[in-house]
mmJSON file of the N, C-alpha and C atoms, coordinates in Angstrom:
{"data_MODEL":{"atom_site":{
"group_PDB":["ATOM","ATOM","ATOM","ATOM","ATOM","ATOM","ATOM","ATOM","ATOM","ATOM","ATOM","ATOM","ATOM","ATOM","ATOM","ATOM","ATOM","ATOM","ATOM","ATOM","ATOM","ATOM","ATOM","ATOM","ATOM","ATOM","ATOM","ATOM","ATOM","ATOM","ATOM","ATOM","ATOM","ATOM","ATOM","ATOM","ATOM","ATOM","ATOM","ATOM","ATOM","ATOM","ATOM","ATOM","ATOM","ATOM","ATOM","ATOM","ATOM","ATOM","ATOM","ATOM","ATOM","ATOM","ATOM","ATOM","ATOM","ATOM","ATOM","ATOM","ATOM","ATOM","ATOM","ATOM","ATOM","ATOM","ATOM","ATOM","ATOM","ATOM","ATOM","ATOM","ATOM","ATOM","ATOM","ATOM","ATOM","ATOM","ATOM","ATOM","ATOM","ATOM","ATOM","ATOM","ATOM","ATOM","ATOM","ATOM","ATOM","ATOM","ATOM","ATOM","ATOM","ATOM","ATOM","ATOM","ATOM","ATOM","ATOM","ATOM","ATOM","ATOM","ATOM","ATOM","ATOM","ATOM","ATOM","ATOM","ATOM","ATOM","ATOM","ATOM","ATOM","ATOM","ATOM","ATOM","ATOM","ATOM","ATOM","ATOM","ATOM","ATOM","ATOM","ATOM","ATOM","ATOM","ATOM","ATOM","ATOM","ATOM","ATOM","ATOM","ATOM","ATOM","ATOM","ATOM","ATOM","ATOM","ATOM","ATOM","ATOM","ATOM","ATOM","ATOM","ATOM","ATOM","ATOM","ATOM","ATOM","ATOM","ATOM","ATOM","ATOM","ATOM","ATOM","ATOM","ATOM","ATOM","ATOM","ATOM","ATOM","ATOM","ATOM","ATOM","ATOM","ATOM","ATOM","ATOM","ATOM","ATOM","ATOM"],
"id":[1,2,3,4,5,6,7,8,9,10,11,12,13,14,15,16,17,18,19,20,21,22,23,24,25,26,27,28,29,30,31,32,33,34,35,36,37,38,39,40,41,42,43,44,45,46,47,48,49,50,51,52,53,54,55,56,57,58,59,60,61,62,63,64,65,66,67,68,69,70,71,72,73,74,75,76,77,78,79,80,81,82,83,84,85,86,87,88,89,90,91,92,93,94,95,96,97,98,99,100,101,102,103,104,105,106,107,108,109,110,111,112,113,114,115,116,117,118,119,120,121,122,123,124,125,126,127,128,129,130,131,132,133,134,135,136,137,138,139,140,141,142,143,144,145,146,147,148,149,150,151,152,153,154,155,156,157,158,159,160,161,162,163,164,165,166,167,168,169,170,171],
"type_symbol":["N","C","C","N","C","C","N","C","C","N","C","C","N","C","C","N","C","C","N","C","C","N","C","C","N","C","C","N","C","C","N","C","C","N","C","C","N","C","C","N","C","C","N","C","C","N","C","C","N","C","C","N","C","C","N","C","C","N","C","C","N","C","C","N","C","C","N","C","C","N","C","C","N","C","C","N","C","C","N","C","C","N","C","C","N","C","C","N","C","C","N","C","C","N","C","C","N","C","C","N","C","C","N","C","C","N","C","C","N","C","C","N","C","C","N","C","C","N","C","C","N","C","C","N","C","C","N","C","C","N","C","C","N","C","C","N","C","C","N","C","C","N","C","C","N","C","C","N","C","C","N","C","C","N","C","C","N","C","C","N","C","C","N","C","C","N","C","C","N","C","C"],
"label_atom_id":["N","CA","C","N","CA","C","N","CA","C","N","CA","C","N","CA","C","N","CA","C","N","CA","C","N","CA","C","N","CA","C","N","CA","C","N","CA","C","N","CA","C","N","CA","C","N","CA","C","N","CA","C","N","CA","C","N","CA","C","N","CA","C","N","CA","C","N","CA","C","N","CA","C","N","CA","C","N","CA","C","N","CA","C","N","CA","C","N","CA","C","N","CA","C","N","CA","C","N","CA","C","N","CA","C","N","CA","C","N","CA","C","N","CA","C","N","CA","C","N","CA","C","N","CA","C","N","CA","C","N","CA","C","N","CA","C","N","CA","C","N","CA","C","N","CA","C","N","CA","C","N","CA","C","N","CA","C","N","CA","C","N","CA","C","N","CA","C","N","CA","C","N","CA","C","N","CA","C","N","CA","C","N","CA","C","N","CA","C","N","CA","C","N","CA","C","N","CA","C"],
"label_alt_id":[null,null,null,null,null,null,null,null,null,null,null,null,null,null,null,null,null,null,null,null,null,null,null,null,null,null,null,null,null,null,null,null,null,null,null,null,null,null,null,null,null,null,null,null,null,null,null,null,null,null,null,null,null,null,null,null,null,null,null,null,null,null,null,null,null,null,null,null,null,null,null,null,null,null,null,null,null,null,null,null,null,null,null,null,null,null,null,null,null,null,null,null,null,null,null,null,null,null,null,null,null,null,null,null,null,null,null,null,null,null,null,null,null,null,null,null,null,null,null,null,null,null,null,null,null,null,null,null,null,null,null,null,null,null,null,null,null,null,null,null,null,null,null,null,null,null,null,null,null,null,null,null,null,null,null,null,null,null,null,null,null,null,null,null,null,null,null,null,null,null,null],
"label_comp_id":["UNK","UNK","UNK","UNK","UNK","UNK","UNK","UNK","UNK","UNK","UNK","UNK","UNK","UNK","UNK","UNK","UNK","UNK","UNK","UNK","UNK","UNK","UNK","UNK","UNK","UNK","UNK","UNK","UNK","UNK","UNK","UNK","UNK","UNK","UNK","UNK","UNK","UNK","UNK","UNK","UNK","UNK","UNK","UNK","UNK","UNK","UNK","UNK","UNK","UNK","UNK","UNK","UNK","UNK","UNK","UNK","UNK","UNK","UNK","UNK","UNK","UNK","UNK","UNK","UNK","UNK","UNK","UNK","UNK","UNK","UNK","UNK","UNK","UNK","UNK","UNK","UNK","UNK","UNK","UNK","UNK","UNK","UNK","UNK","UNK","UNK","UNK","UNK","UNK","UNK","UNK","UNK","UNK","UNK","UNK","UNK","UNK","UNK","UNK","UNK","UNK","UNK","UNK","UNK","UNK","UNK","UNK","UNK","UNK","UNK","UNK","UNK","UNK","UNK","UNK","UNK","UNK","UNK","UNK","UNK","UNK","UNK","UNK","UNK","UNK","UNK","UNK","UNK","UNK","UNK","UNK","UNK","UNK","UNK","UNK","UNK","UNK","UNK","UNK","UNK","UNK","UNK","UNK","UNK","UNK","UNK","UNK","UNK","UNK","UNK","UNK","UNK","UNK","UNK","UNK","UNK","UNK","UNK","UNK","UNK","UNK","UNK","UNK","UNK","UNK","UNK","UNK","UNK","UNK","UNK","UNK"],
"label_asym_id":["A","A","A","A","A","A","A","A","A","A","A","A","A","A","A","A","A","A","A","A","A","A","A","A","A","A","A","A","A","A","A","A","A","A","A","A","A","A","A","A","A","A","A","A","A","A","A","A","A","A","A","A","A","A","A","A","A","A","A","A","A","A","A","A","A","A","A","A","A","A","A","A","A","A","A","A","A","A","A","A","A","A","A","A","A","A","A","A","A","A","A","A","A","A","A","A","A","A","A","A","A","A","A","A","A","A","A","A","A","A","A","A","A","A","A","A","A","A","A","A","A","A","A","A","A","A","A","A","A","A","A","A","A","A","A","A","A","A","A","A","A","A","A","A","A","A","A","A","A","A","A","A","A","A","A","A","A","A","A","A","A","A","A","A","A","A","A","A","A","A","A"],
"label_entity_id":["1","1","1","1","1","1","1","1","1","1","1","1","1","1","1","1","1","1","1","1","1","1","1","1","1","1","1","1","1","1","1","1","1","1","1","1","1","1","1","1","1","1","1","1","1","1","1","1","1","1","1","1","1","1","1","1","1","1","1","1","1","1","1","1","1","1","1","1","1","1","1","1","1","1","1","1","1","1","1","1","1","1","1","1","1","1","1","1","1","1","1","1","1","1","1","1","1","1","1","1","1","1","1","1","1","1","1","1","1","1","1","1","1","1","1","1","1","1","1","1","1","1","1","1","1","1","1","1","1","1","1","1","1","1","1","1","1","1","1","1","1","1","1","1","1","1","1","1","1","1","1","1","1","1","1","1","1","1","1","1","1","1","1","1","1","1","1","1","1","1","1"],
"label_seq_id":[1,1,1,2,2,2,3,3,3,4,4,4,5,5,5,6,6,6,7,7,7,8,8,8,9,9,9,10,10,10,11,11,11,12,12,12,13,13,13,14,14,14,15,15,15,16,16,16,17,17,17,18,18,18,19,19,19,20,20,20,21,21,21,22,22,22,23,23,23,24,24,24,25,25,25,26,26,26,27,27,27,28,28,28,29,29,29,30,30,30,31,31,31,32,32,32,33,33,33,34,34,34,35,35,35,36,36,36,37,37,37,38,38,38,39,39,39,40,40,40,41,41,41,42,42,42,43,43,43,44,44,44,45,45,45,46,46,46,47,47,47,48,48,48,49,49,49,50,50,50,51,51,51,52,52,52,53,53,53,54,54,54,55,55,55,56,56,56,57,57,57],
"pdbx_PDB_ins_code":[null,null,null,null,null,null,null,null,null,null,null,null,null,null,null,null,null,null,null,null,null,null,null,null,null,null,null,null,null,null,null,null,null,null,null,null,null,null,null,null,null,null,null,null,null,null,null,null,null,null,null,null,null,null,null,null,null,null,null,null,null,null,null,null,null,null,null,null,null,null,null,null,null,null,null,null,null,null,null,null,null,null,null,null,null,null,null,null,null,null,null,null,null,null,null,null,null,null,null,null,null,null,null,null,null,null,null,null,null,null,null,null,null,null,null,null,null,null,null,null,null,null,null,null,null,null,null,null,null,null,null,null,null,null,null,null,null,null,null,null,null,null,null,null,null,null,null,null,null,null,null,null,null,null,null,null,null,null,null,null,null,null,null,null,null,null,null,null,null,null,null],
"Cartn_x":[249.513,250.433,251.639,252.057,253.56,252.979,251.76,251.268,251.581,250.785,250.794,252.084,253.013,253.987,255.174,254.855,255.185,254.873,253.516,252.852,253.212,253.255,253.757,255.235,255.888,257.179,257.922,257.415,257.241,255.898,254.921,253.621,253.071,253.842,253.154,252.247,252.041,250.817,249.953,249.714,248.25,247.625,248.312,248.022,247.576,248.564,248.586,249.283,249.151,250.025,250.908,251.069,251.736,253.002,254.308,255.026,254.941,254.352,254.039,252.417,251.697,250.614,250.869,251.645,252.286,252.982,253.486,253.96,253.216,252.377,251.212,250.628,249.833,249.375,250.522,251.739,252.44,252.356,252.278,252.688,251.318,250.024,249.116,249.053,249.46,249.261,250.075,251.098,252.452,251.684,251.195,250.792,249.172,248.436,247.036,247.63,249.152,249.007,249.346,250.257,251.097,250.373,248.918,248.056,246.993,246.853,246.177,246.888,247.974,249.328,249.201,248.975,249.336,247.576,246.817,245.206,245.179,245.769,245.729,246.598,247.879,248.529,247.746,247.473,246.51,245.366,244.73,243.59,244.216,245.454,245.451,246.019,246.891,247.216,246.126,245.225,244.297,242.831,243.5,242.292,243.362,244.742,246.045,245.587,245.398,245.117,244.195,243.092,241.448,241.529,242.18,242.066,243.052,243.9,244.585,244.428,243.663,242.848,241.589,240.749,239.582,239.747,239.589,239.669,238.682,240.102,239.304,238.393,237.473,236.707,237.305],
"Cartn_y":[360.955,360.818,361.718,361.52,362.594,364.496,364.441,365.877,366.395,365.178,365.954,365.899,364.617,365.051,366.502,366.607,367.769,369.088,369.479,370.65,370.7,369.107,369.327,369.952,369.362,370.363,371.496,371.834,373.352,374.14,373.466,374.842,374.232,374.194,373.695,374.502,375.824,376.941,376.66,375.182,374.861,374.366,373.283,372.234,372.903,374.146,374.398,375.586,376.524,377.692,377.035,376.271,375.481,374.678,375.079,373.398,371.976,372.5,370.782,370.313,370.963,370.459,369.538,370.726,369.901,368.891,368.648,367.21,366.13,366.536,365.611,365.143,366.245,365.661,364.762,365.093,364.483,362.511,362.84,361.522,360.601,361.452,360.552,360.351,361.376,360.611,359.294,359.689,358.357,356.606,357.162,355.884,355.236,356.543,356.273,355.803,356.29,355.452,353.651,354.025,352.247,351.23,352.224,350.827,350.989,351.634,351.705,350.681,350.666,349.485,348.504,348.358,346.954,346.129,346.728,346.736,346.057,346.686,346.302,345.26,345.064,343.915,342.861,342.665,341.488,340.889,342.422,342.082,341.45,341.779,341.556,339.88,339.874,338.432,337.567,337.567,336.96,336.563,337.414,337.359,336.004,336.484,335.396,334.268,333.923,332.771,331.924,332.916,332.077,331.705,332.672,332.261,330.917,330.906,329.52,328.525,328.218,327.226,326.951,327.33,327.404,326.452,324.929,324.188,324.303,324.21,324.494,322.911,323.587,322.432,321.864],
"Cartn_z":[124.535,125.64,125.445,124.193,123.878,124.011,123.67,123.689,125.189,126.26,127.499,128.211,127.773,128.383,127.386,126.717,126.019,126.499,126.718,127.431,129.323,129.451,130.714,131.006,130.02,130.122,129.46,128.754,128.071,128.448,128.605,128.892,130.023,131.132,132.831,133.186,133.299,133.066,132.6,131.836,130.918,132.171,132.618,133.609,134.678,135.58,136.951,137.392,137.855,138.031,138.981,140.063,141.063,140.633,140.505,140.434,140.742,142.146,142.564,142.153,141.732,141.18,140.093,138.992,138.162,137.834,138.991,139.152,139.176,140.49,140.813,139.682,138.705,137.398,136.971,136.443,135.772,136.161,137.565,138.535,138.065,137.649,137.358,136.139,134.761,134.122,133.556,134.104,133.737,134.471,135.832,136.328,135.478,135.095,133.856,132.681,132.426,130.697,131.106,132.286,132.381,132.752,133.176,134.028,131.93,131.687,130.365,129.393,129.248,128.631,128.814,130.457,131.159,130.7,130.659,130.361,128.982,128.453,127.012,126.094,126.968,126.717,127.527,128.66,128.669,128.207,127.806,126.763,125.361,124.798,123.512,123.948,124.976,124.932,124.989,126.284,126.024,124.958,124.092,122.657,121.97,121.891,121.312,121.414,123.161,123.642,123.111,123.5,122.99,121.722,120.355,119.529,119.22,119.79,119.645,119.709,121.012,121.901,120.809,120.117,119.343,118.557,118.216,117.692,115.998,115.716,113.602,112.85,112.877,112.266,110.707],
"occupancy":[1.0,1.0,1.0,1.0,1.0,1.0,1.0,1.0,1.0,1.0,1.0,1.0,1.0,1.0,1.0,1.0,1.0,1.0,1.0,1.0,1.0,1.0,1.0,1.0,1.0,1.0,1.0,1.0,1.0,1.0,1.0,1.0,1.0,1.0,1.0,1.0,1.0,1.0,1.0,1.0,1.0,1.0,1.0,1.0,1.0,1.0,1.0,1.0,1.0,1.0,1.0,1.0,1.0,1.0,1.0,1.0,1.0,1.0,1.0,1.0,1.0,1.0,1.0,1.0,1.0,1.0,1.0,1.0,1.0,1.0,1.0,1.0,1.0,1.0,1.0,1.0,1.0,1.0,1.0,1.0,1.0,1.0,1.0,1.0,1.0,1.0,1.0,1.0,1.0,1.0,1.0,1.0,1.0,1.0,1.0,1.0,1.0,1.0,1.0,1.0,1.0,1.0,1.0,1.0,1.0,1.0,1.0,1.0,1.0,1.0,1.0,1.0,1.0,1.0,1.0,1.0,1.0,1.0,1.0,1.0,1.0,1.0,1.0,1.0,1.0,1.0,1.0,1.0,1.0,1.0,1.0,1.0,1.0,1.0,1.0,1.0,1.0,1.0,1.0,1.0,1.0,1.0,1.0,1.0,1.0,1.0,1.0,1.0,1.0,1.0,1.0,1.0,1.0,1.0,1.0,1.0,1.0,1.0,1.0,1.0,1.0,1.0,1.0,1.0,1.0,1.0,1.0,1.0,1.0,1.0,1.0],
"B_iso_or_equiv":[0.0,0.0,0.0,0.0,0.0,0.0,0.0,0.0,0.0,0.0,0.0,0.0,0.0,0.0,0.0,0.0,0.0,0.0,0.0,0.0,0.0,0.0,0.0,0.0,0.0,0.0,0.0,0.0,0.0,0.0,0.0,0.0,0.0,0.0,0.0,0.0,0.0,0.0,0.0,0.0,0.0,0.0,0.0,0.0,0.0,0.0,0.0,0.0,0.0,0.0,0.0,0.0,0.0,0.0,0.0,0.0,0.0,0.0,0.0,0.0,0.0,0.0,0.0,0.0,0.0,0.0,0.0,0.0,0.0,0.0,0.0,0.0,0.0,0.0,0.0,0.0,0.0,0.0,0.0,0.0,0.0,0.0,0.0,0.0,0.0,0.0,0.0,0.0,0.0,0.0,0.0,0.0,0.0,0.0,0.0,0.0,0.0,0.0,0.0,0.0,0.0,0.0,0.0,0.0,0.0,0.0,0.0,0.0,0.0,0.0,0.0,0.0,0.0,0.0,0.0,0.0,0.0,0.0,0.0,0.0,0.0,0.0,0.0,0.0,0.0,0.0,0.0,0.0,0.0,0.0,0.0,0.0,0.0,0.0,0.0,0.0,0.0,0.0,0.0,0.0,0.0,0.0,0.0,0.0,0.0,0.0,0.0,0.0,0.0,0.0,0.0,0.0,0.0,0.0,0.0,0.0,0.0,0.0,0.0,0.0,0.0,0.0,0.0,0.0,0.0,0.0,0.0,0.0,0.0,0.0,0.0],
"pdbx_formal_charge":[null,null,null,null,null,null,null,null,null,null,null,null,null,null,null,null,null,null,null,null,null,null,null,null,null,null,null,null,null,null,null,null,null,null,null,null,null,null,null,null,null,null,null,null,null,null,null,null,null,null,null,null,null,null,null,null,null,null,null,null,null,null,null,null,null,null,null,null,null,null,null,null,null,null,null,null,null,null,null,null,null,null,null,null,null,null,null,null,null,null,null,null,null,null,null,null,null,null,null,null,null,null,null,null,null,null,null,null,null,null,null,null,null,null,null,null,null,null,null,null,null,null,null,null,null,null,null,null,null,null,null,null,null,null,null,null,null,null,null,null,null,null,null,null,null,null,null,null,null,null,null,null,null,null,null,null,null,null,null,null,null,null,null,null,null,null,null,null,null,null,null],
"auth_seq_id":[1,1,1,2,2,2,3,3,3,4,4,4,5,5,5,6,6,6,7,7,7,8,8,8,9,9,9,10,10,10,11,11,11,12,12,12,13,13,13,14,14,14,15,15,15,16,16,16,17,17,17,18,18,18,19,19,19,20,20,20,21,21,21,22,22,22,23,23,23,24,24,24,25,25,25,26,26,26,27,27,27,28,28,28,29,29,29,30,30,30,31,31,31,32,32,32,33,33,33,34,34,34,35,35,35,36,36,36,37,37,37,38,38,38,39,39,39,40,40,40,41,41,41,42,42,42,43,43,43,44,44,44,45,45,45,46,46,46,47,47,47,48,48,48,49,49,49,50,50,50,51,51,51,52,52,52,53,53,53,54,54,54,55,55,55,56,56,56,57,57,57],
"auth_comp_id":["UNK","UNK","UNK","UNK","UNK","UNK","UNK","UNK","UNK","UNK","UNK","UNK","UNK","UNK","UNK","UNK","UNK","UNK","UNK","UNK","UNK","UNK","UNK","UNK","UNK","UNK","UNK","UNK","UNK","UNK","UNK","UNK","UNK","UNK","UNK","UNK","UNK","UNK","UNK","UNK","UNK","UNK","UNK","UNK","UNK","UNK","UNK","UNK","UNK","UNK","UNK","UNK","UNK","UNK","UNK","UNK","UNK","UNK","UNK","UNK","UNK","UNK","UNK","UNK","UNK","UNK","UNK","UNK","UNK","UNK","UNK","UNK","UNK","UNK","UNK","UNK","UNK","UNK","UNK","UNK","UNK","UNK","UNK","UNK","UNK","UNK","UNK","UNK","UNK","UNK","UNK","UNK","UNK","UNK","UNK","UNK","UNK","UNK","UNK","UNK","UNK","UNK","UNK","UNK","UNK","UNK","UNK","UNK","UNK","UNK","UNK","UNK","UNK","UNK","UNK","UNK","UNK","UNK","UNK","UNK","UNK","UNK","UNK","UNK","UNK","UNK","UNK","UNK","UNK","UNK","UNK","UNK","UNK","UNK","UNK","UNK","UNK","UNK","UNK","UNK","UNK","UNK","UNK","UNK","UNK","UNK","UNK","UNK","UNK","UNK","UNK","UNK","UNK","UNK","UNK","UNK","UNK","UNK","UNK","UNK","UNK","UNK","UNK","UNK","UNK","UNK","UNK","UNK","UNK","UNK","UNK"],
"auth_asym_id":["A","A","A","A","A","A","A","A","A","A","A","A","A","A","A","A","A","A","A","A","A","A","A","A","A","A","A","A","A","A","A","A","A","A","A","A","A","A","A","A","A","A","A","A","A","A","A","A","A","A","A","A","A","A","A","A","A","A","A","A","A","A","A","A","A","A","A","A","A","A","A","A","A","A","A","A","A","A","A","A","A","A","A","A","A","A","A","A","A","A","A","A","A","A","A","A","A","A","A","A","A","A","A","A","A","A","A","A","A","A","A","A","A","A","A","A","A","A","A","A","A","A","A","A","A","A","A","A","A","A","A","A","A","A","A","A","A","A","A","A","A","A","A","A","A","A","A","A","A","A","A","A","A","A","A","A","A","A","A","A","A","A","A","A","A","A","A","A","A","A","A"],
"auth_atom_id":["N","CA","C","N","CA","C","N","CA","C","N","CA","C","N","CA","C","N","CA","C","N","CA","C","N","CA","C","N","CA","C","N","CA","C","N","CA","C","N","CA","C","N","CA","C","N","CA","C","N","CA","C","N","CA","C","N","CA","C","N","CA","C","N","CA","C","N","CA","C","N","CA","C","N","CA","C","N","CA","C","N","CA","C","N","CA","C","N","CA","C","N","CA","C","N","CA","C","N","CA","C","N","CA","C","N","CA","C","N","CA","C","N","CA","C","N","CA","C","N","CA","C","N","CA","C","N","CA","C","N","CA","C","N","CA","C","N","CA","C","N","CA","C","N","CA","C","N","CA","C","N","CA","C","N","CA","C","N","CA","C","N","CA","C","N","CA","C","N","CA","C","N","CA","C","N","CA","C","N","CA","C","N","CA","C","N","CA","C","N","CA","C","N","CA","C","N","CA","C"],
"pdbx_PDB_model_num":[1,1,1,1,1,1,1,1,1,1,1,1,1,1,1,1,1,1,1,1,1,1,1,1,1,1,1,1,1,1,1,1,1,1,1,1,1,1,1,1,1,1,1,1,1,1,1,1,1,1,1,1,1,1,1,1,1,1,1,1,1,1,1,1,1,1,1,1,1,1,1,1,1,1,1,1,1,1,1,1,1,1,1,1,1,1,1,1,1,1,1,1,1,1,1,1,1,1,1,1,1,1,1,1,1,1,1,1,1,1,1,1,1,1,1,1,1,1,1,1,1,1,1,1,1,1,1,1,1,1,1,1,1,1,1,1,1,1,1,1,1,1,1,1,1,1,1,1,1,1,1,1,1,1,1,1,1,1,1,1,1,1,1,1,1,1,1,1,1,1,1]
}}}
């Protein structure tokens, strides 16, 4: 994630000869990592959960 937003703002020419292309990418990957985050904190909570709930013999 730090790479592309790195290349996105020092080497935008990797991405897109366009400014506003470059954005556009930019605009998706910010919204791909936060929904990737948001994915993964509910997954990890809900592992929390189950394992809590799991009654120890």
């Amino acid at each position: 994630m730090m790479i592309d937003g790195a290349a996105l703002r020092w080497f935008p020419h990797v991405y897109a000869g366009n400014d506003t292309v470059t954005r556009y990418g930019a605009a998706w990957l910010l919204w791909g990592y936060g929904l990737g985050a948001w994915i993964a904190l509910a997954m990890a909570s809900r592992s929390i959960r189950a394992k809590q709930s799991t009654p120890v013999a």
